[in-house]
N, C-alpha and C positions, 0 to 999 in steps of 0.2 A: 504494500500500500504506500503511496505516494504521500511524503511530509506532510505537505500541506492539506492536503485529505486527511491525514491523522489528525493536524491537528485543530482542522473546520471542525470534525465528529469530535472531539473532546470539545472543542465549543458551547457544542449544540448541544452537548448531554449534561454539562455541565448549567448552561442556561435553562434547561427544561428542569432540570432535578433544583436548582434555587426558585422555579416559579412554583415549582410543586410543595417546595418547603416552605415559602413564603408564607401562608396561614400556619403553619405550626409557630413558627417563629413569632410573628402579628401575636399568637393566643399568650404564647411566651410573655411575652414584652407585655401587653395588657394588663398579664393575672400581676404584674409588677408596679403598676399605674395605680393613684386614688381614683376614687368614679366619676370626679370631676377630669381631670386630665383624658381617662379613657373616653368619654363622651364628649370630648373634643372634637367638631366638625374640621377642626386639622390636627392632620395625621403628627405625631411627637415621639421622635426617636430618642431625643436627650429627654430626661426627664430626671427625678430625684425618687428612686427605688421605693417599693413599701412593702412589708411583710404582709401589711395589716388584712387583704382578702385572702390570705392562705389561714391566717389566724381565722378568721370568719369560717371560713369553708372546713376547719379542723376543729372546729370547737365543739363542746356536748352539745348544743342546741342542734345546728345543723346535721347532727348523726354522719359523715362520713364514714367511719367505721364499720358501722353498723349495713349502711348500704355496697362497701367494699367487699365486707363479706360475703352478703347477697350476694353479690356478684361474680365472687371464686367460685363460692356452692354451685349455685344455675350452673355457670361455663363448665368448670371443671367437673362435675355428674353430667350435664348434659353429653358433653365429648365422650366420656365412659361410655355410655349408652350407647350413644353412634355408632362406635368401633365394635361394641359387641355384637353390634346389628351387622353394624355393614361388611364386616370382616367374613363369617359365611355365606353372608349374600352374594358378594364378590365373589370368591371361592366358588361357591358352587356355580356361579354364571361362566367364569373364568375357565375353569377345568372340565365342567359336565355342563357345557351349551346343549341348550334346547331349540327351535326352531324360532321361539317367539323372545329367544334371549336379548335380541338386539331391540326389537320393539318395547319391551319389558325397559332396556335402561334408557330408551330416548323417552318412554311415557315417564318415567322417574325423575327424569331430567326437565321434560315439559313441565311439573307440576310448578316450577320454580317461576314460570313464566306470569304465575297468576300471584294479581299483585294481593299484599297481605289485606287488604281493607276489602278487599272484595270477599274473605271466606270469616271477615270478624263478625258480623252476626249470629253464625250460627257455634261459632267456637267459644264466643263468647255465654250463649244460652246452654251449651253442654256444659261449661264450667260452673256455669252457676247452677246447675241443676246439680252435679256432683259437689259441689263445693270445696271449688279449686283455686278460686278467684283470689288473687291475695296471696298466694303460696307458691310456698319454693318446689315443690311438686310439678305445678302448677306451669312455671316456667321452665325447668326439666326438661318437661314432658314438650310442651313446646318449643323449646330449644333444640332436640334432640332431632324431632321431626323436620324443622325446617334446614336443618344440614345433611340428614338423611340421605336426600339424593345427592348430596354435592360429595360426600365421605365414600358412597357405594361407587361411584363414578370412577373416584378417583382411586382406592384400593382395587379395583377392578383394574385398571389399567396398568397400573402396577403388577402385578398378578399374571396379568398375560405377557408380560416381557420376561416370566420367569417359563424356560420350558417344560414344558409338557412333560420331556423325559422324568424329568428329576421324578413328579409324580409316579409315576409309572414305575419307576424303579424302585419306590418305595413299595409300590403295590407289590414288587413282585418278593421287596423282603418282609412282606406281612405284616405289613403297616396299617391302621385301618384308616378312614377316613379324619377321624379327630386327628390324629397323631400324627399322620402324614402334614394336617395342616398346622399341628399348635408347633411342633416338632424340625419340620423340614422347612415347611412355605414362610412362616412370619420369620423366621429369623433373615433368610433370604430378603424378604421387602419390610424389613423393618425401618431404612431409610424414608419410604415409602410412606412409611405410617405414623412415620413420626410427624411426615411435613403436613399429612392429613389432620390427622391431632389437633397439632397448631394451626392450621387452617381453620378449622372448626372451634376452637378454643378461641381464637380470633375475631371471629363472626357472633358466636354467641353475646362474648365480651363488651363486643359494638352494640351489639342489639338495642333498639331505645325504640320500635312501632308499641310489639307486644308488652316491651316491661313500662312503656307508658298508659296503655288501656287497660292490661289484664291486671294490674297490681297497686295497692292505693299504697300500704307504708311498710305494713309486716315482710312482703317480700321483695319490696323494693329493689330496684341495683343502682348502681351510679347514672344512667339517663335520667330518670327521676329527681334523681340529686340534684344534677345538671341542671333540669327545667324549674326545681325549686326557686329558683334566684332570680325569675320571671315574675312577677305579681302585680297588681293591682295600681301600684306606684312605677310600674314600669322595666326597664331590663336592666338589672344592676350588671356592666359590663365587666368590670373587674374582674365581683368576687365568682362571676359564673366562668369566665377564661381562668380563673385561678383553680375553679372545680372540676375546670376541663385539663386543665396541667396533670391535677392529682387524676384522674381519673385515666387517660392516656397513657401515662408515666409505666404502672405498672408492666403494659402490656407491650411498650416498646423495649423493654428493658429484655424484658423475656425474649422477642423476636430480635433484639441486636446479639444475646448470649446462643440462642436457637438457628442467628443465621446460616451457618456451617452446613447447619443439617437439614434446612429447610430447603436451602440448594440441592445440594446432597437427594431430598427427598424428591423433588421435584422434578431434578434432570435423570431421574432413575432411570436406566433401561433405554435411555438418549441413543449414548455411543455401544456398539454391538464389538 
């Protein structure tokens, strides 16, 4: 590749990833501003620092804690659950295709297509019949399903970039099916599963449709939290970018220590 073409492309990716970081930064600098400065109709880079909306957003009144937690529970059991699901669904679509295997995971894939406000009334009147509403269960459960198809996809594809043989030669040392998979297959695409995981652990995480509708305070997660800072007097910009720092914070941290493997998981089965 020619100099200058090296280094127009570090230019241009360089300028795309500072525009793309640009609002993280913006929320940075903000949750750092009084509410007067941040609600400045001009923009203020120099400014004089203040703790004081992180103190806000960390204090017993506001409950961060408490919503933080929420929010490991949901993600972290939600993910569990996917993987347990999606792991022999995969499997078995992967190794023992059937004729309607391929339709089975594009209609699995379609359901994603439909947006979440279009299936809340009725999700909403089954929870309340069961009385789910408000619980950590509750978002689990919902949790768990709306990654579903995105976890099955993606352990599937994984799965088939490992050969056929390997199976088969298990079958032929009397391996049975569990065992061939907990034994032979996951260690093989456990790159695989890990970047799945965190995919999903990611998504849950983010979530703020359902954990804003389906939940008032007891199962709260950090979206809630977030919209707390909204009210009646208007948008306190601050202290909610300072609740959007702590809230963030956690999960970039994970995915800057996870990056390795999440490559790793991702380009599985790439190069042959």
């Amino acid at each position: 590749m020619e100099p200058k073409r090296s280094i127009g492309l570090a230019v241009v990716g360089w300028l795309v990833a500072l525009i793309m970081f640009f609002p993280i930064l913006w929320m940075i600098l903000t949750a750092f501003k009084t509410e007067q400065t941040a609600f400045s109709m001009t923009p203020q880079f120099i400014f004089s620092p203040t703790l004081d909306s992180f103190r806000t957003a960390l204090d017993q009144g506001a409950g961060y804690w408490h919503y933080a937690l929420n929010s490991a529970i949901t993600s972290v059991i939600s993910t569990l659950i996917g993987l347990a699901l999606a792991i022999p669904a995969a499997y078995a679509m992967a190794f023992f295709p059937s004729k309607r295997t391929d339709f089975t995971l594009v209609w699995m894939v379609s359901t994603k297509f439909i947006p979440a406000v279009g299936v809340l009334i009725p999700i909403f009147l089954v929870y309340k019949s069961l009385g789910l509403l408000d619980t950590d269960a509750g978002l689990i459960m919902l949790f768990a399903a709306m990654n579903l198809p995105i976890m099955v996809w993606m352990v599937y594809s994984y799965f088939k970039d490992i050969p056929r043989d390997i199976v088969e030669a298990a079958d032929i040392d009397g391996a049975g099916t569990l065992q061939t998979m907990v034994q032979v297959i996951l260690p093989l695409a456990l790159p695989g599963l890990a970047s799945t995981g965190l995919l999903a652990l990611i998504l849950a995480w983010n979530e703020a449709f359902w954990s804003l509708t389906m939940v008032d305070h007891n199962a709260a997660t950090l979206a809630p939290f977030i919209a707390s800072f909204k009210s009646a007097e208007g948008l306190f910009w601050a202290k909610m970018s300072a609740a959007s720092v702590l809230t963030v914070t956690p999960i970039i941290v994970l995915g800057w220590f996870a990056q390795r493997q999440m490559v790793r998981g991702l380009t599985f089965g790439a190069v042959k």
